[in-house]
C-alpha positions as semicolon CSV with decimal commas, in nm:
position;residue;x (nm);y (nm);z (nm)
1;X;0,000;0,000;0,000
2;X;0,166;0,343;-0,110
3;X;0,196;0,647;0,100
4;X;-0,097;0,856;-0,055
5;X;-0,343;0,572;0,001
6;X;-0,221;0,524;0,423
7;X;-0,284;0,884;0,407
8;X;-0,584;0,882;0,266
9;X;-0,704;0,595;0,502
10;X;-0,583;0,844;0,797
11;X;-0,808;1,107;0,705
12;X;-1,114;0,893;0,642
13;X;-1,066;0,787;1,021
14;X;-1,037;1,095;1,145
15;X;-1,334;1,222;0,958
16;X;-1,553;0,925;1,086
17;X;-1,422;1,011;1,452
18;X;-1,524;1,374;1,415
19;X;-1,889;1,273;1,265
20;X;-1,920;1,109;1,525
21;X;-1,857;1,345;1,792
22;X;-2,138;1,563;1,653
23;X;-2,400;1,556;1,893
24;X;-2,139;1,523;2,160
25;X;-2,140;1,774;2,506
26;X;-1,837;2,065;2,414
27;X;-1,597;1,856;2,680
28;X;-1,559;1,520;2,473
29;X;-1,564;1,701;2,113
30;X;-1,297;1,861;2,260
31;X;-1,095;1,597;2,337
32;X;-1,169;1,398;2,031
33;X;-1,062;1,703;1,815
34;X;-0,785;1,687;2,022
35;X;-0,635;1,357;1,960
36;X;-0,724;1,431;1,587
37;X;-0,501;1,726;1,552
38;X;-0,188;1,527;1,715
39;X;-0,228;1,281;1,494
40;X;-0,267;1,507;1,180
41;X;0,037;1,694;1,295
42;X;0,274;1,463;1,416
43;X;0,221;1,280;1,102
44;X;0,244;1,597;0,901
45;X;-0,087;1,614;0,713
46;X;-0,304;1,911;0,719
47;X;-0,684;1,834;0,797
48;X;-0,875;1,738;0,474
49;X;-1,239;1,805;0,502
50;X;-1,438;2,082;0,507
51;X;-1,494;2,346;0,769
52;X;-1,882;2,483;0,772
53;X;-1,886;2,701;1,083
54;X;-1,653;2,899;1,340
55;X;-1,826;2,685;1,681
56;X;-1,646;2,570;1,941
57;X;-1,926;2,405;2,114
58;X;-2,131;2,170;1,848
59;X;-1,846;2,123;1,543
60;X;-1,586;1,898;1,579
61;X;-1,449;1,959;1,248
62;X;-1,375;2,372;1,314
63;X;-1,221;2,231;1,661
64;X;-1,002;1,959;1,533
65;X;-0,834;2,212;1,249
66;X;-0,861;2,505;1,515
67;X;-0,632;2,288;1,718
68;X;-0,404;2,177;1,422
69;X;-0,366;2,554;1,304
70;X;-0,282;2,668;1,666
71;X;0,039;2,379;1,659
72;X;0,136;2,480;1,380
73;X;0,165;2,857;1,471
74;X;0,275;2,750;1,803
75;X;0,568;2,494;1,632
76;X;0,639;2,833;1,386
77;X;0,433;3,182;1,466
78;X;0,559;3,349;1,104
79;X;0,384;3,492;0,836
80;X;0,512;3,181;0,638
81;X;0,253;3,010;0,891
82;X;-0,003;3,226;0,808
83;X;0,004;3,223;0,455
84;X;-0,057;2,814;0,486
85;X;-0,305;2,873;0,713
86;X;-0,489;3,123;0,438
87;X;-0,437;2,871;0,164
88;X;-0,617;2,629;0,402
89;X;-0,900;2,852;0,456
90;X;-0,919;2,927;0,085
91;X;-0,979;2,572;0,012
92;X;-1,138;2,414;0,341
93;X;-1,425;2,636;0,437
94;X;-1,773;2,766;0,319
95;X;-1,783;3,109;0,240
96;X;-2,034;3,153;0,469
97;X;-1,808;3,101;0,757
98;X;-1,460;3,222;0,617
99;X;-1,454;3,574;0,731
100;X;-1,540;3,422;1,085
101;X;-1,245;3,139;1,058
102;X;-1,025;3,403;0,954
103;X;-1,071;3,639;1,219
104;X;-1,057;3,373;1,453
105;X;-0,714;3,182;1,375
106;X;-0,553;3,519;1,294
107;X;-0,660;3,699;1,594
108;X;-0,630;3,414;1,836
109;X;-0,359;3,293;1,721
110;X;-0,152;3,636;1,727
111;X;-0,276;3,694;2,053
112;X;-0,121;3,344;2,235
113;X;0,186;3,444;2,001
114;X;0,231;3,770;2,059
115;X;0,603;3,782;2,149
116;X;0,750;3,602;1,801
117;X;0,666;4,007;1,599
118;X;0,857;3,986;1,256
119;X;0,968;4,307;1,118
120;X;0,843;4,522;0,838
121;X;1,106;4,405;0,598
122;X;0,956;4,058;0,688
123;X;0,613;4,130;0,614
124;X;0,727;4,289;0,331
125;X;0,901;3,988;0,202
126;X;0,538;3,810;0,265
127;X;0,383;4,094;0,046
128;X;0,615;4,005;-0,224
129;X;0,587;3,659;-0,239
130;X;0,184;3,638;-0,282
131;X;0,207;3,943;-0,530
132;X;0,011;3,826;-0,875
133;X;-0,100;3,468;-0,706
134;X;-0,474;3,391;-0,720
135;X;-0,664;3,547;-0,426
136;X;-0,374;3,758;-0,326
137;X;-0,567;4,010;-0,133
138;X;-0,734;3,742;0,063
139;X;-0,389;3,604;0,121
140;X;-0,261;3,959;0,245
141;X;-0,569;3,994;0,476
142;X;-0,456;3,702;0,642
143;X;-0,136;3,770;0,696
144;X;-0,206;4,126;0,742
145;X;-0,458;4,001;1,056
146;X;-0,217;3,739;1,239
147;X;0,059;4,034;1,274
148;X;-0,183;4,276;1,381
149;X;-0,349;4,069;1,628
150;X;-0,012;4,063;1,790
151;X;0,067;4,429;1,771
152;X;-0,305;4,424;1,929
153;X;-0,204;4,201;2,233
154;X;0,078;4,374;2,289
155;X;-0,101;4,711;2,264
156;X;0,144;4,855;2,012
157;X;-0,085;5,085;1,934
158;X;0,120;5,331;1,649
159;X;0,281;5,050;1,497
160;X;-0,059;4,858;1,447
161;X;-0,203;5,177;1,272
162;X;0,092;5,224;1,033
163;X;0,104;4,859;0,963
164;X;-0,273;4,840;0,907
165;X;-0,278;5,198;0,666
166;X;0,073;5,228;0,519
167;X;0,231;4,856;0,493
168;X;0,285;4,677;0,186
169;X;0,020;4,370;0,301
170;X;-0,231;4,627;0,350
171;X;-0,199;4,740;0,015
172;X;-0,179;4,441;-0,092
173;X;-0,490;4,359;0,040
174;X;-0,685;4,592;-0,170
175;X;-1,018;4,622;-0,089
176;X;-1,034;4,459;0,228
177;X;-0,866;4,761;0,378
178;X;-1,232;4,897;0,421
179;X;-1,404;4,554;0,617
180;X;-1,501;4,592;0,963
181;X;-1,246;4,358;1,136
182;X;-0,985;4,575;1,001
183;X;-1,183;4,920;1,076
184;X;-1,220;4,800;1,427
185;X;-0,823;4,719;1,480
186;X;-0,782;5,097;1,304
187;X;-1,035;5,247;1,622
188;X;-0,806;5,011;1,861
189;X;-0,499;5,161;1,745
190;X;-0,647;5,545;1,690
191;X;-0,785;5,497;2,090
192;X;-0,478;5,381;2,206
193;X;-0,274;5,662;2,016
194;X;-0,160;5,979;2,194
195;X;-0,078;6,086;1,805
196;X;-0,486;6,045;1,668
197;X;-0,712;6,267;1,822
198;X;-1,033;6,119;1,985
199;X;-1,263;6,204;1,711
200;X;-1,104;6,022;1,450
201;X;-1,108;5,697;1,665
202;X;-1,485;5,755;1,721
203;X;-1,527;5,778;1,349
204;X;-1,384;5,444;1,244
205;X;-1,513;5,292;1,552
206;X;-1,838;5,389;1,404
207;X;-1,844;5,276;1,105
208;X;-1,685;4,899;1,218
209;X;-1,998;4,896;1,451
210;X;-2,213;4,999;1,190
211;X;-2,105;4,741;0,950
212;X;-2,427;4,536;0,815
213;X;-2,145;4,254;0,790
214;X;-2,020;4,307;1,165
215;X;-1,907;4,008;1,347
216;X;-1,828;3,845;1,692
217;X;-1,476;3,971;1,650
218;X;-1,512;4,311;1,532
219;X;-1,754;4,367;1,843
220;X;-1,493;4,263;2,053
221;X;-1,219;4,470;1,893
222;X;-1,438;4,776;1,931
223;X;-1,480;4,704;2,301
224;X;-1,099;4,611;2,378
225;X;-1,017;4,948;2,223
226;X;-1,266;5,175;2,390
227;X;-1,133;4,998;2,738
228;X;-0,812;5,059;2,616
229;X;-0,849;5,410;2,497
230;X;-0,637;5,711;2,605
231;X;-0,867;5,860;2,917
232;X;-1,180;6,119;2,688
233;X;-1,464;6,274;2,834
234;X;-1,779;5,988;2,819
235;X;-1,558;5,701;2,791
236;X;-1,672;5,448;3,050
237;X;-2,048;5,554;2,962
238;X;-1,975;5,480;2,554
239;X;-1,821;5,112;2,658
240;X;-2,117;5,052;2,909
241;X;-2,332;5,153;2,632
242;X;-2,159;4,914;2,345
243;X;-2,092;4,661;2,613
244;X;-2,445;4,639;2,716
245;X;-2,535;4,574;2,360
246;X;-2,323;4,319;2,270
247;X;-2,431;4,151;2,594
248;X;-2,779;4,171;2,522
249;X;-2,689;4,040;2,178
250;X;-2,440;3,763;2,301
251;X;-2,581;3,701;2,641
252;X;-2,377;3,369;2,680
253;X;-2,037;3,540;2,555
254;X;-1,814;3,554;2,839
255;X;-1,573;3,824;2,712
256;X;-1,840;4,081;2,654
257;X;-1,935;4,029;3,010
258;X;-1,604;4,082;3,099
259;X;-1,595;4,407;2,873
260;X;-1,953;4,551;3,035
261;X;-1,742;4,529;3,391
262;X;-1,456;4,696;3,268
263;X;-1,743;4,994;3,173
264;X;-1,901;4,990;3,522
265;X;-1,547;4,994;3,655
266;X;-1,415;5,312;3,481
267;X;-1,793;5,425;3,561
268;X;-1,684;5,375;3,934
269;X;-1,991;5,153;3,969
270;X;-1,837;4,942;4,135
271;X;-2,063;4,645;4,262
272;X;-2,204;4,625;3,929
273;X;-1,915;4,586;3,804
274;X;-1,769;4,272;4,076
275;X;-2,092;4,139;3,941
276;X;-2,020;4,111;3,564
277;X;-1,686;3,993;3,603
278;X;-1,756;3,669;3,865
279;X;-2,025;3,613;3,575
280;X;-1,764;3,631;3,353
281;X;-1,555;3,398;3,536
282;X;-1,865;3,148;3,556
283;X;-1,950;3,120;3,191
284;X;-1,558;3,085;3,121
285;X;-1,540;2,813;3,318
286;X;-1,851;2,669;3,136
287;X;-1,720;2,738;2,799
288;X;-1,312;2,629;2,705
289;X;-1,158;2,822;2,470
290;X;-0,858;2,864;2,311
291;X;-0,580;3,035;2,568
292;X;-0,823;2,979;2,799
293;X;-0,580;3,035;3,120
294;X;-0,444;3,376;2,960
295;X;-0,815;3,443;2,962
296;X;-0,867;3,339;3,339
297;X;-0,574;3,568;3,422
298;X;-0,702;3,867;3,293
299;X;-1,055;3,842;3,431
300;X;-0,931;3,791;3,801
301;X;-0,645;4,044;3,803
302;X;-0,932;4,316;3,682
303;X;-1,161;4,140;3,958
304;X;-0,824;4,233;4,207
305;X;-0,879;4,598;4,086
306;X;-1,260;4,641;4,106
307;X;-1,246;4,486;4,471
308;X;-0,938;4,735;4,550
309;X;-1,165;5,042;4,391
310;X;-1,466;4,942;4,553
311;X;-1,285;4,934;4,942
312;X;-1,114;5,245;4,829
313;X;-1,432;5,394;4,725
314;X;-1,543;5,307;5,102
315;X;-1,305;5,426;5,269
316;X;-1,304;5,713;5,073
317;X;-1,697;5,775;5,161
318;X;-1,613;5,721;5,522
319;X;-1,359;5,968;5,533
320;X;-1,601;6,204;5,372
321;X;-1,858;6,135;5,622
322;X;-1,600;6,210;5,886
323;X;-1,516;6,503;5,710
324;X;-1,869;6,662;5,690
325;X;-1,900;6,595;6,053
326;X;-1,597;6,729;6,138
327;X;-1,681;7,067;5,924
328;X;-2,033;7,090;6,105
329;X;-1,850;7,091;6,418
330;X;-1,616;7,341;6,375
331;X;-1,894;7,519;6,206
332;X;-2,103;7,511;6,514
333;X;-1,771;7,585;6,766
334;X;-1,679;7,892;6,524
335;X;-2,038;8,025;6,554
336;X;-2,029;7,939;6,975
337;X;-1,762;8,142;6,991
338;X;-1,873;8,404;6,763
339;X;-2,166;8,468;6,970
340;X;-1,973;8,417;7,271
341;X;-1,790;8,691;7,159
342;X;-2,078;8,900;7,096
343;X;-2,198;8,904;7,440
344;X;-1,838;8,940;7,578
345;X;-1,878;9,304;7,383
346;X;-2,251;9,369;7,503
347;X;-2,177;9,273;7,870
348;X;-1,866;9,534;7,831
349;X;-2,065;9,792;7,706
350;X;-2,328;9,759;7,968
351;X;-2,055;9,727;8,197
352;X;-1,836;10,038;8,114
353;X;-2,173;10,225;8,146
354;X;-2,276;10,117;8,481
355;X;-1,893;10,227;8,613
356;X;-1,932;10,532;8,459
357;X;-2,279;10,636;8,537
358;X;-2,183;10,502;8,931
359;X;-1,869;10,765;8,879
360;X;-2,081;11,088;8,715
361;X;-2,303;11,001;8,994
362;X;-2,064;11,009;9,266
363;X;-1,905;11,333;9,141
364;X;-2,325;11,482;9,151
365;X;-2,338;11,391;9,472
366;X;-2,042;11,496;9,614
367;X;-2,078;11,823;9,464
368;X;-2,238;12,051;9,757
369;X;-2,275;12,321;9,560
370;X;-2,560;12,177;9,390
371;X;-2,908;12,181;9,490
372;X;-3,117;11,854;9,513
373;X;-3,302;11,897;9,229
374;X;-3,029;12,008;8,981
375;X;-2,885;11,710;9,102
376;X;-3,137;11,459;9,010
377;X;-3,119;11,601;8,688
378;X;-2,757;11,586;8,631
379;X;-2,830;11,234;8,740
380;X;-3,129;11,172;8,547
381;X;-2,960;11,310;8,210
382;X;-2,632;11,098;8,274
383;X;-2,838;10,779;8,335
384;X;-3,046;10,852;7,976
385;X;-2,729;10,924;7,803
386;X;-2,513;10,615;7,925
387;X;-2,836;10,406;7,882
388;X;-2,828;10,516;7,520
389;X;-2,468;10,474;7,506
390;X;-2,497;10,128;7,577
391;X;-2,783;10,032;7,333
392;X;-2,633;10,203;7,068
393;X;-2,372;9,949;7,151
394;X;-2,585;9,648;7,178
395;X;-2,772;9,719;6,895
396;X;-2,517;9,787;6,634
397;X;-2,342;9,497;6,770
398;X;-2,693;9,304;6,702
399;X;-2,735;9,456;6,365
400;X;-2,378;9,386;6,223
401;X;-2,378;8,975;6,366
402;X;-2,730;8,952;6,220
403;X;-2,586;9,071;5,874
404;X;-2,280;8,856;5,875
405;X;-2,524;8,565;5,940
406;X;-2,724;8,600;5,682
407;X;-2,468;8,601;5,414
């Protein structure tokens, strides 16, 4: 028996397994795929049947080559790698689920190999070697995707945006400059950007969002960027907004939940938030993905910070309850004294005049020159004109505090 035909016999086995597995709970398709991937790759054979969706859950046959494709980018993460891997598509998959197989080998797959970045000469070299070949701005998209879903993981925001406008696989991607997975990585870049003002970011973000043609990935894009974004006025309340809606669109999606806390977070609401995220967590756990550890990570160390906002936030209303107190206090003790101080001048004033009037009266009467009734007028007149003395006093004291108070 020749090569070809033990080959052959390989892949009819491992398309009966995987027909098989339909039907099967996410766990055991999993594993089946699994086994069927080592065994295409160790015996170096690339899958050979046809991919009709982009689910993990229900179809073995997406898993299985989603497995395969992530060794072989694993065993070489180039753009030599990628360009197989678009050949593959171009052959292997409906064109109803391409776009969606695309976006998620190149995005996934540049994400869990984000520290192997080629350089531009590189990619330029990849440009060059798919120039005049049949599909060749499908090709370039592909290519053009894996590198910048690394730039994208490692938040290389200006080089994704020049590699995604100015490169040589972008041009040589034609057309596809202008679909919405690439739109959204141009927002991701522009909100990231302290050289791309706000407005432009907006702009491409909405017309990725727009797209009639929009997909899981764009969506997600769009999110990761706004969460991303240099700090702009309405922010958090944009990504609760777009968050919310690709929850209620997605509500099983795990890393739109994740993206709705990350809006209630930088919205400072933060038990809303702590509640998203442990969801989150939850339907992770229910649902394996690919990197699904890297995944894990990230939800729990943004879990870390909502819990350390939301004590802060409590300590921090604490402290301004202790605060207000502490201001009424002194409030009251500063008006105590002030009318303390009030009546210290009224009691003087009544004071002074009582010494003085006992004084003038003393003089009157020891004045024996005087008769008695020109002295009870000398005393009568100083008594009226110490008594007005002193409510003159009083009252402009009275009038001046009650005018202060007021205001």
């Amino acid at each position: 028996m020749d090569v070809s035909a033990t080959q052959e016999q390989v892949h009819e086995q491992i398309r009966v397994r995987l027909a098989a597995a339909v039907g099967a709970d996410a766990a055991d398709i999993g594993r089946i795929a699994q086994e069927a991937a080592l065994c295409l790759h160790e015996g170096g054979q690339e899958p050979d049947f046809e991919v009709r969706s982009a689910d993990f859950v229900t179809d073995p046959f997406f898993v299985c080559a989603d497995r395969y494709w992530r060794r072989r980018f694993a065993e070489s993460p180039s753009s030599e790698t990628a360009l197989a891997c678009a050949r593959w598509i171009a052959v292997h998959t409906t064109p109803g689920c391409r776009s969606a197989v695309r976006e998620q080998w190149t995005l996934g797959n540049g994400f869990i190999n984000r520290s192997h970045l080629e350089t531009r000469e590189q990619l330029d070299e990849a440009a060059r070697s798919i120039a005049g070949a049949p599909e060749a701005a499908d090709l370039a998209l592909t290519v053009l995707l894996y590198h910048a879903g690394k730039l994208r993981a490692n938040f290389s925001f200006d080089d994704l945006n020049s590699v995604l406008t100015a490169s040589a696989l972008a041009t040589a991607a034609g057309p596809h400059r202008d679909e919405p997975v690439v739109l959204a990585l141009r927002s991701f870049a522009a909100f990231g950007s302290r050289a791309v003002t706000t407005e432009h970011a907006r702009d491409l973000l909405d017309r990725a969002w727009s797209a009639p043609q929009r997909s899981r990935h764009v969506v997600d894009v769009c999110l990761n960027g706004l969460a991303f974004s240099v700090p702009f006025n309405g922010q958090g309340e944009l990504l609760r907004q777009l968050a919310q809606e690709a929850v209620d669109t997605h509500p099983d999606d795990h890393m739109f939940r994740f993206r709705l806390a990350t809006a209630h977070h930088l919205c400072a609401d933060h038990d809303a938030a702590l509640s998203h995220v442990d969801a989150a967590v939850a339907m992770l756990a229910r649902h394996r993905t690919f990197s699904n550890e890297l995944i894990l990570e990230q939800y729990l160390v943004k879990r870390d910070a909502i819990q350390e906002a939301r004590l802060r936030a409590a300590r921090e209303a604490e402290h301004e309850v202790r605060w207000r107190r502490q201001d009424a206090a002194n409030a009251e003790l500063e008006r105590a004294m002030h009318r303390s101080s009030v009546r210290a001048v009224e009691l003087v004033a009544v004071f002074t005049s009582a010494i003085a009037f006992a004084i003038g009266s003393l003089q009157v009467t020891l004045n024996g020159n005087l008769k008695l009734r020109e002295r009870l007028w000398l005393l009568t007149g100083l008594g009226a004109g110490l008594a007005v003395f002193a409510l003159i006093i009083v009252g402009g004291t009275w009038l001046i505090t009650r005018r202060r108070s007021r205001r």
